[in-house]
N, C-alpha and C positions, 0 to 999 in steps of 0.2 A: 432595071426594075427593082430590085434589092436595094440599091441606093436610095429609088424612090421612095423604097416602103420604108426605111429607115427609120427618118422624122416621123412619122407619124406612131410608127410604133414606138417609136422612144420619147415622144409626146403621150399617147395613150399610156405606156407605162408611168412617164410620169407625174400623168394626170391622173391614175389608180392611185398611186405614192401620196402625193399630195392631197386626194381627198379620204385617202386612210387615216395621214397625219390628221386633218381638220375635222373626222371624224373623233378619233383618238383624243384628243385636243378638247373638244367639244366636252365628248362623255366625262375626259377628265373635271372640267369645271361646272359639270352637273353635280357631280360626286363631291368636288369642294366644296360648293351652296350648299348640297343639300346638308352634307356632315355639319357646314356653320350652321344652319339652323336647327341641326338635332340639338346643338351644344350651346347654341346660346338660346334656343326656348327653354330651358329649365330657369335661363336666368331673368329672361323678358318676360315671362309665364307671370312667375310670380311678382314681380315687379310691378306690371301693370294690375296686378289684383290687386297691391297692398295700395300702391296709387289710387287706385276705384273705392279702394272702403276709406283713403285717409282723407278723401276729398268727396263723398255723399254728403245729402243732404244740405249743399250750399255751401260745404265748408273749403272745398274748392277757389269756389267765388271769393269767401270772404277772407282765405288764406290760414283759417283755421287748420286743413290740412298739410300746412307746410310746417306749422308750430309742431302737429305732431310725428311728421317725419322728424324734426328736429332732437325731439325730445326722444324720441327711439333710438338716434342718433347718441343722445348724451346716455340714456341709460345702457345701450349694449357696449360704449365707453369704459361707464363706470364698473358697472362688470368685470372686465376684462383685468381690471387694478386689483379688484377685488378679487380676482381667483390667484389672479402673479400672488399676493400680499397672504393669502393668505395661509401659506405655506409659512412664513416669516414668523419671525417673534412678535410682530407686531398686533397679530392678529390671532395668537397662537396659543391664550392662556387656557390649558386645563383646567377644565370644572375644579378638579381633585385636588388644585392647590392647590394654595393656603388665600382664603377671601381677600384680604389684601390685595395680593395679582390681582384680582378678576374687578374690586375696587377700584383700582389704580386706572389700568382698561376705563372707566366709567368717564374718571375723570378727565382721560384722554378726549375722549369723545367727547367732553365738553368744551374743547377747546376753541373750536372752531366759533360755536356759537358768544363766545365771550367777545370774540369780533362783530358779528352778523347785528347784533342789534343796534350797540351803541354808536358803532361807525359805520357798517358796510349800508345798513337798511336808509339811514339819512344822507351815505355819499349819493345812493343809487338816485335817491327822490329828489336832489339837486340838480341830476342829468338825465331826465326824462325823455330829452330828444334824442340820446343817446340807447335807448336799447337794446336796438340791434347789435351792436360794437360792445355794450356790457356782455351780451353772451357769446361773443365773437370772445372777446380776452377772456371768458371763465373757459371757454375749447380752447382756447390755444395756451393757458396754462396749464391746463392739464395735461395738454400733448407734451410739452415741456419739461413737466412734474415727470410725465410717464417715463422719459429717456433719463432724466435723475436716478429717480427708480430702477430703472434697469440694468445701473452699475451697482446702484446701494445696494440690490438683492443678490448680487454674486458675491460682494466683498462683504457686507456685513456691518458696512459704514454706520456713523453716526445719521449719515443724510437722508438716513432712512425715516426718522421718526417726522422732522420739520417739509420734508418735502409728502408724505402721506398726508401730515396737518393739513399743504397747502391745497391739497388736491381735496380734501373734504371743505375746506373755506371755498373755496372754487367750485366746489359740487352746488354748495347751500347756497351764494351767491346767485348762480343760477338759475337755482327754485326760486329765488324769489324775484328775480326778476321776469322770469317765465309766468309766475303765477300772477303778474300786473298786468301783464301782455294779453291775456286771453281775454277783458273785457272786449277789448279793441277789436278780436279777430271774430268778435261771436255773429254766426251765420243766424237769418231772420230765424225765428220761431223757435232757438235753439234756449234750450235755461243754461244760466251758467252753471247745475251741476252735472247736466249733460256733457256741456264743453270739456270742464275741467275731467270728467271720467274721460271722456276719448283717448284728451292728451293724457293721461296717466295710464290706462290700458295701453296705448300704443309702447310705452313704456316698457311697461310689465312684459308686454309679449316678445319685444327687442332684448330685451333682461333674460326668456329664456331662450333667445334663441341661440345668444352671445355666450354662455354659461357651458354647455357641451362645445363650441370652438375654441373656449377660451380655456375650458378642460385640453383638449387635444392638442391647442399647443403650448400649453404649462407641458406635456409631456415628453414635447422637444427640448425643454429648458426652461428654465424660471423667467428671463426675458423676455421669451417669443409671447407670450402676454401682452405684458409691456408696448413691446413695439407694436402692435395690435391697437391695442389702447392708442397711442401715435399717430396711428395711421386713421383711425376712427375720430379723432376729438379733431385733430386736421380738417378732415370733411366737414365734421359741423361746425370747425370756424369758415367756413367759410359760404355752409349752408345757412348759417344767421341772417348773411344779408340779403338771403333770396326770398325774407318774410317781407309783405309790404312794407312801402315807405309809412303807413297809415301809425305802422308800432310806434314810430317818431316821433307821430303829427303832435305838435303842442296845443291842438285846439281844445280850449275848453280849460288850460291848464295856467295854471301860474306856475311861477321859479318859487321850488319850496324852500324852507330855510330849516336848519337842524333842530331849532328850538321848536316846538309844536303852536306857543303861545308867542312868537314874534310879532313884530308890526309889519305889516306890505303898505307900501305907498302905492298911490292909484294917481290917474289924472293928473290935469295941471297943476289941482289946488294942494295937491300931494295930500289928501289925508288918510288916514291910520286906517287899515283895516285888521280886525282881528284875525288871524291865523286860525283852520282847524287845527282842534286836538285828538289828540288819538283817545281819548277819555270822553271823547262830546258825539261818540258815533251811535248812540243808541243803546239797547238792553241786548239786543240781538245778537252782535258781537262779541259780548264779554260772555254774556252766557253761554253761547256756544263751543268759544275758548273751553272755556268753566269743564265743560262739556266734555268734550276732547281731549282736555289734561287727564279726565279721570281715565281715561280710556287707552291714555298712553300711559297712564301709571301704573296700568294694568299690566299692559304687555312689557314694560320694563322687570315690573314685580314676576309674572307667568316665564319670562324667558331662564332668567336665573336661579327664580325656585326653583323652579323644573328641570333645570340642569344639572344643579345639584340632588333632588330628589330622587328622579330617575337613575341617576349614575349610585347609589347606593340603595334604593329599594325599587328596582326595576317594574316595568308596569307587569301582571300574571302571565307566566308561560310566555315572555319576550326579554331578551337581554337589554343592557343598559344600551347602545347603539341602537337596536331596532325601534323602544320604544322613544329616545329621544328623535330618531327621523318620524316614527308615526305624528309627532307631536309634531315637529317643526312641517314637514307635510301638509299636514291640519291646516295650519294657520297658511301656510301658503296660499294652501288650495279655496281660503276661508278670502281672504284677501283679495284674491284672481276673481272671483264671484262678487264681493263687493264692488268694485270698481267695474267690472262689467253690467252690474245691474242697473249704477250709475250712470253708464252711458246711454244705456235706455231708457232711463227714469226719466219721464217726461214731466213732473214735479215741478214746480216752481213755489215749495216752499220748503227749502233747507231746516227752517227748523222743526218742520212736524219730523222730518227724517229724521234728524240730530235724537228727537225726545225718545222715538221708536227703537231707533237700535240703540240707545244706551239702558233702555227699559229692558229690551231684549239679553244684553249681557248680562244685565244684572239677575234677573232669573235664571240663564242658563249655570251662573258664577254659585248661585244656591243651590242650585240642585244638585250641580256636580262637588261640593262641599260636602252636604247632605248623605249624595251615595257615591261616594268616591270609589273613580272605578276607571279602567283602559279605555272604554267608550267613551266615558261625560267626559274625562280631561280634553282626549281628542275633542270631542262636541264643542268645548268650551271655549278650546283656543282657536277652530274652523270660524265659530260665532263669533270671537273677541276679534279677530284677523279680518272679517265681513265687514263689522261695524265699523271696527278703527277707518277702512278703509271707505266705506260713506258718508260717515261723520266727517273726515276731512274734506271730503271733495265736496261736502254742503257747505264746512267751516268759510273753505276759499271763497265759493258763491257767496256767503255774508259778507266779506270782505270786501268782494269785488262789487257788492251791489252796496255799500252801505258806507262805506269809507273814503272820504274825499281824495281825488289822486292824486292831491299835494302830496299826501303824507301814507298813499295805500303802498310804498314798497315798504316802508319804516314800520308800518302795520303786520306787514309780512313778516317782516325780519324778528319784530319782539313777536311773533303766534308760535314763529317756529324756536325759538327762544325757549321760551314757556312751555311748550310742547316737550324740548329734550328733556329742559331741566327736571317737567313731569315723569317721562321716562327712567333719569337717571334715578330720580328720589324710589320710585317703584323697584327699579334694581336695586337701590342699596337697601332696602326692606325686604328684598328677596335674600339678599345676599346673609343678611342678620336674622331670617325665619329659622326655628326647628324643623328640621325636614318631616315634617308632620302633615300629610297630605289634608285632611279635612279641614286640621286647624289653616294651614296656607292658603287654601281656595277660601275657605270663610274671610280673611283678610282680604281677599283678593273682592271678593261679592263687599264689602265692606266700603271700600273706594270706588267703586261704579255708583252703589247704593247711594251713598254721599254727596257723587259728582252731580246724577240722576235729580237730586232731592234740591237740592239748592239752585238749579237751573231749569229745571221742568216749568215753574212758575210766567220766569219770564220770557222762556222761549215762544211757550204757548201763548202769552202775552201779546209778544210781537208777531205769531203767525194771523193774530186775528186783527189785527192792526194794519194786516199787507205789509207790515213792514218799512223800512226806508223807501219813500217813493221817490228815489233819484233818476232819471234820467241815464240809459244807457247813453255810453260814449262807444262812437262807430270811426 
């Protein structure tokens, strides 16, 4: 009887055992899942949100939303060089000495663009079928650039200077072939100054998000940036080719040639057709430019006066640090709102916008002249920071809608050209100002005044004209 009852109790037992274990067993991998998904919804959460707003209203469809993950992509990049750097000498010159340094700096940053127009802007508009892979090599030089860098910044090398160049030729490069790109991806109903803010907001917000990570690990070491930057500019080489084949499509396009005024052969009979010029695009255009420079001469002239100024007669009852962040703040904050308002701005006439907000600085640029004071400067540069940042994103819309694509990346390359050089020339006018706050902002109201006066005319001209009636390219 004992024998018989044996098996069975030692089956029963170890069929207790057994479904202890597969209970045990069980709950353990409830516990797994559910812990996977406490820990990875923080990261799918937001993910799929940023994917929902980067892809609304069509832009999904039309791949609009992937330019500007891309461009998110390139600015939380750019960032990243930009916090490593600037720790460095590079990036490093005190107000407080001698103009020269802070000179020198200017002409630095001109470097870049002494490429962009004459050769980079006409190699681009030769390889049109090419875009995806132009911003595919501007990521992955910089990833490149970035691991350069991140020996130069421990040793203190020469390779510091020419490989920071390369990564700003490589930055602008990319603007402008990005800023061709968005005809082609524009979703129905959409204006291009809509478009162009989305992708530049997406931007911006990638910019802050990168700037506290890429604080945190500059804390680790001046590298861990770096390789950050590396590992980011990577991805977006590789997220370029995930934009439609459509960025390629040569339809609609000729093979442009570097001279604006060439001969194209056509047909059998081969005869001559004239070439656009970048000078044959309308009133629209130049004016706008026109427009834009003043506005960048501004903020060239407002950075440097004011950083001088401040650093020796601080704004009332704030130290020379507080009020230079109040200021730089300002215009940040002035900026972030422009280009957001852009994105809503359901407009379709860039130049009424263009007239508005350079009218607007120029008044704000009087007033705070007038009663100079810690509020109107702030005011002034929140307002110059807004505009600057509308004004361009309507500039690109004229570009994009009014300048033939043989020659709209070469378009690009001389706007942003002329854009810096406007910039530099305002800094070296700031840099040569008496630190005299009413007389400096009167200067300053002066070139808005100017830019305002001489393009008002024809902007308003060509909004009531409609404009260049070309044909979107889809």
């Amino acid at each position: 009887m004992a024998a018989a009852r044996s098996p069975q109790d030692a089956t029963g037992v170890g069929g207790a055992k057994g479904n202890s274990r597969s209970g045990g067993s069980s709950r353990f991998r409830g516990f797994v899942r559910s812990l996977g998904r406490a820990l990875h919804l923080p990261v799918t959460g937001p993910a799929r949100g940023i994917r929902k707003a980067t892809h609304a209203q069509g832009a999904g469809e039309s791949g609009l939303g992937k330019l500007i993950e891309l461009h998110a992509v390139n600015g939380a990049g750019d960032m990243m060089i930009t916090v490593a750097l600037a720790s460095t000498v590079f990036f490093s010159v005190p107000t407080d000495e001698a103009r020269g340094r802070v000179a020198l700096y200017l002409a630095i940053t001109m470097a870049p663009f002494t490429l962009l127009a004459p050769v980079i802007g006409p190699l681009l508009d030769r390889v049109p079928h090419g875009r995806r892979a132009a911003m595919a090599c501007a990521m992955l030089a910089r990833a490149l650039l970035a691991l350069v860098l991140s020996g130069a910044v421990i040793s203190g090398s020469i390779q510091l200077y020419p490989a920071a160049l390369g990564v700003l030729v490589a930055s602008r490069s990319y603007g402008v072939v990005r800023s061709a790109v968005v005809p082609r991806l524009l979703p129905p109903k959409f204006s291009l100054v809509k478009a162009n803010s989305r992708v530049t907001l997406g931007g911006l917000l990638a910019t802050g998000i990168a700037a506290p990570v890429g604080a945190g690990l500059q804390a680790l070491g001046p590298r861990w940036p770096l390789y950050g930057a590396f590992v980011i500019f990577m991805a977006g080489t590789f997220l370029s080719f995930s934009l439609p084949r459509k960025v390629d499509s040569a339809r609609g396009e000729d093979t442009a040639l570097l001279a604006a005024d060439a001969q194209h052969l056509h047909g059998p009979h081969r005869q001559p057709v004239k070439r656009p010029g970048l000078r044959t695009v309308g009133i629209a255009v130049t004016h706008a430019l026109g427009a834009n420079c003043s506005l960048r001469c501004l903020s060239g002239f407002l950075i440097f006066f004011l950083a001088f100024l401040l650093r020796e007669h601080p704004l009332s009852g704030q130290s020379a640090a507080v009020s230079l962040g109040m200021v730089a703040v300002s215009a940040g904050v002035g900026n972030a709102c422009g280009t957001a308002v852009g994105a809503w701005l359901r407009s379709r006439a860039p130049e009424i916008i263009i007239v508005t907000v350079v009218a607007l600085v120029a008044g704000a640029a009087i007033v705070a002249a007038v009663f100079f004071g810690a509020a109107l400067v702030a005011a002034l540069t929140a307002v110059a920071g807004f505009a600057q940042a509308l004004s361009k994103l309507s500039l690109d819309a004229l570009i994009q809608r009014d300048v033939p694509e043989q020659v709209r990346t070469s378009a690009f390359a001389r706007s942003e050209t002329l854009l810096q050089v406007s910039w530099v020339f305002g800094g070296a006018i700031g840099i040569a100002m008496p630190l005299n706050g009413a007389l400096g902002l009167s200067v300053g109201a002066a070139i808005v005044a100017a830019g305002w006066l001489t393009t008002v005319r024809g902007l308003l001209s060509s909004a009531r004209h409609g404009g260049a009636a070309r044909p979107r390219v889809n």
